[in-house]
C-alpha positions in Angstrom: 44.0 -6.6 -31.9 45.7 -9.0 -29.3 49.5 -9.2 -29.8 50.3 -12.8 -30.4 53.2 -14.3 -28.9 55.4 -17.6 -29.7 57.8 -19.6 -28.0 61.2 -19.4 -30.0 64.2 -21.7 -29.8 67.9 -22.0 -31.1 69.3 -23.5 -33.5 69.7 -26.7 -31.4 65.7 -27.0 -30.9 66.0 -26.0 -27.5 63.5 -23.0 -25.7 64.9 -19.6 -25.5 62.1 -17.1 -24.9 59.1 -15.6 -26.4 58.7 -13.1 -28.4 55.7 -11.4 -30.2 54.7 -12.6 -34.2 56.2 -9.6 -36.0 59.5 -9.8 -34.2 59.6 -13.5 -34.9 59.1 -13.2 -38.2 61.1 -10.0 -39.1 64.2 -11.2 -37.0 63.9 -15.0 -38.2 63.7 -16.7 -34.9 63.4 -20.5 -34.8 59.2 -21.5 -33.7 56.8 -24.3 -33.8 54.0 -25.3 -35.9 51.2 -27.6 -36.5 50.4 -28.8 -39.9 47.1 -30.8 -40.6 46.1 -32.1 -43.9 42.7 -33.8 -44.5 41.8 -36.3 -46.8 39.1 -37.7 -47.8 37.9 -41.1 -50.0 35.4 -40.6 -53.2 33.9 -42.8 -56.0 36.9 -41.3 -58.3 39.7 -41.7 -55.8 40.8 -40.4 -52.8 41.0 -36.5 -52.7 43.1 -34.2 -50.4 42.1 -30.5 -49.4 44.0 -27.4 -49.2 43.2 -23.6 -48.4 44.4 -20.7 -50.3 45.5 -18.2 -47.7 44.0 -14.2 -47.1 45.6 -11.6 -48.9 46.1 -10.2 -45.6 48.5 -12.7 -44.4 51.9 -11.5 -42.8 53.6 -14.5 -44.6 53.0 -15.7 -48.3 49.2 -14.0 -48.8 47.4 -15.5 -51.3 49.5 -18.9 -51.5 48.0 -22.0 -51.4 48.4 -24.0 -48.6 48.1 -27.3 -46.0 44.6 -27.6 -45.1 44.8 -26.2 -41.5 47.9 -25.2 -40.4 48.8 -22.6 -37.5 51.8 -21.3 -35.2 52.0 -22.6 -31.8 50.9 -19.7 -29.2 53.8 -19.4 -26.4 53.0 -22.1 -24.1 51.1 -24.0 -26.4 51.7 -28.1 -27.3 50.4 -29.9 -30.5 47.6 -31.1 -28.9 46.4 -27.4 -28.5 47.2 -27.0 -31.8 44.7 -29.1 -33.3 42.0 -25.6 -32.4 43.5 -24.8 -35.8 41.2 -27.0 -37.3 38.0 -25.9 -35.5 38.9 -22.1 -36.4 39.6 -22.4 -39.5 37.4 -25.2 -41.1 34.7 -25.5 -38.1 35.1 -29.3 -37.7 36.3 -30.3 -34.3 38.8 -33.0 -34.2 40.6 -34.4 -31.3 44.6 -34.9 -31.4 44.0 -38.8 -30.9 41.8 -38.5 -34.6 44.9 -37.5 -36.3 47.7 -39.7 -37.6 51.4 -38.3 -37.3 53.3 -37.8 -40.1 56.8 -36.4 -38.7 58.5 -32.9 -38.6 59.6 -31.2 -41.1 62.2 -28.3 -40.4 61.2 -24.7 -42.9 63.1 -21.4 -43.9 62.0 -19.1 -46.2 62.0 -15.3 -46.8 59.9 -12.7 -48.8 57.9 -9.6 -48.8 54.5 -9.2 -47.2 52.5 -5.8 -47.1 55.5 -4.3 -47.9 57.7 -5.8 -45.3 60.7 -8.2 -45.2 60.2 -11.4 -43.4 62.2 -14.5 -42.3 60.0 -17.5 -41.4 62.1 -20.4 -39.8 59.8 -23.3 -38.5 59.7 -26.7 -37.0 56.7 -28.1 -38.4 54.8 -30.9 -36.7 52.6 -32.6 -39.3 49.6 -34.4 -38.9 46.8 -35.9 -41.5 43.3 -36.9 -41.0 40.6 -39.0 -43.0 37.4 -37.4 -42.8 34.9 -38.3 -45.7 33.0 -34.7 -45.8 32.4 -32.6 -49.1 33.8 -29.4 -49.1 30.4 -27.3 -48.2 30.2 -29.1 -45.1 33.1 -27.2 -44.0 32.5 -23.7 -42.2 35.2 -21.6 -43.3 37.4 -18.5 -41.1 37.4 -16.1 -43.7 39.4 -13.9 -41.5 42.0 -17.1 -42.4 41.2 -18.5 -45.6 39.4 -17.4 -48.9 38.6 -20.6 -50.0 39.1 -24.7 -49.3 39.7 -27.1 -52.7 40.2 -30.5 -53.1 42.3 -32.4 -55.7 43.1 -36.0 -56.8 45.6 -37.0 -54.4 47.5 -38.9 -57.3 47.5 -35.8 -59.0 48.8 -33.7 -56.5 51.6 -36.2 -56.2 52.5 -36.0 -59.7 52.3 -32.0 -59.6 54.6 -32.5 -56.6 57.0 -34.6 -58.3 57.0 -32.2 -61.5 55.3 -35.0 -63.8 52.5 -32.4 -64.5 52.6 -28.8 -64.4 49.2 -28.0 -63.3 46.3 -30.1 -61.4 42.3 -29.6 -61.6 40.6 -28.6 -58.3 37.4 -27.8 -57.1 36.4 -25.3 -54.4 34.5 -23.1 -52.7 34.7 -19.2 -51.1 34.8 -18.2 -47.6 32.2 -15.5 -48.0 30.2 -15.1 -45.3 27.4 -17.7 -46.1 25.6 -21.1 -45.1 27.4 -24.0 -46.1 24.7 -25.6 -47.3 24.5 -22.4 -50.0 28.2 -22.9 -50.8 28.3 -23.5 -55.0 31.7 -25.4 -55.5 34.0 -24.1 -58.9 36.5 -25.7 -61.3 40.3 -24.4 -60.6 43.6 -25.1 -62.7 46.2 -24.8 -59.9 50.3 -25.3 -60.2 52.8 -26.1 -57.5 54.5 -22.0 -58.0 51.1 -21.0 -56.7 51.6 -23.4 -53.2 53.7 -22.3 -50.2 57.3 -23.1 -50.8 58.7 -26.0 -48.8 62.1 -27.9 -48.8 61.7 -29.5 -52.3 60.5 -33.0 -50.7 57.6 -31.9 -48.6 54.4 -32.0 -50.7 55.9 -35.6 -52.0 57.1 -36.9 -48.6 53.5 -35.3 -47.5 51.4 -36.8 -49.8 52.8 -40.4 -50.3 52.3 -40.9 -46.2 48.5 -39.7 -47.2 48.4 -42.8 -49.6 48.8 -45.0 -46.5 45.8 -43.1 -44.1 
């Protein structure tokens, strides 16, 4: 497998090397990434989508989590970034499609596979409208293990810790035509979502109100 590399940076934001993914993230150095979360309108409301990461991931495995997100490759911008989207979902969507919705600056630690990791980010985040049902979506399953969608309001509230759980629907990433993919009824809490700084999912999805 290809060693992946990212740009890092100190504490003041500014570029101080590269170094490969495992040192980043077992020696905590500062990085970039790109955060994308889709939306999309419905006769009940509008919906927002959201993965739920491999088990094999060297950060939070089996988490829930933005829609498309990735790390920025050394010498990578946001604009290249938005390949995330393409990998993992198999939609292709230009940078000028998406609607900025800041940075948010991220630091947690954990366990993965049975090692100790730091994960410090600068997140650039980014949504995008795009009225498709879930089995139109062409899933990495090297990535992802599945896509859902939930009532936007409702994530908002689960956010905000007005409700303890949400409903979802979703579908697998097993190897199989889209058109094939049979959608499934999902209780989901916020413990089960990536931890962020305690304002991101509501900061997140009130600016998706406004798309």
């Amino acid at each position: 497998m290809k060693k992946e590399f990212f740009d890092i940076y100190n504490d003041d934001h500014e570029w101080i090397g590269t170094a490969p993914r495992e040192e980043v993230h077992a020696k905590g150095y500062l990085h970039h990434t790109f955060h994308c979360w889709i939306v999309r309108d419905t006769p009940d409301g509008r919906k927002v989508l959201f993965q739920k990461r491999q088990t094999s991931k060297d950060t939070f495995p089996g988490y829930y989590d933005i829609t498309a997100a990735g790390h920025l490759a050394a010498g990578e911008t946001v604009a290249d970034a938005v390949r995330e989207l393409e990998e993992e979902l198999g939609v292709t969507v230009s940078l000028d499609q998406l609607i900025p919705l800041g940075t948010a600056d991220y630091e947690n630690r954990g366990t993965a596979g049975g090692k100790a990791f730091i994960d410090r980010e600068r997140c650039f985040i980014f949504g995008a409208k795009l009225d498709l049902p879930l089995a139109a979506y062409r899933l990495q399953a090297e990535e992802l293990t599945g896509l859902y969608e939930a009532g936007l309001d409702d994530a908002l509230k689960l956010a905000n810790g007005e409700i303890g759980e949400m409903q979802a629907t979703g579908i697998l990433s097993e190897p199989r035509p889209a058109s094939d993919a049979e959608s499934f009824a999902c209780t989901v809490s916020l413990q089960q979502f990536v931890p962020h700084n305690s304002d991101y999912y509501h900061t997140v999805f009130m600016k998706l109100r406004e798309l």
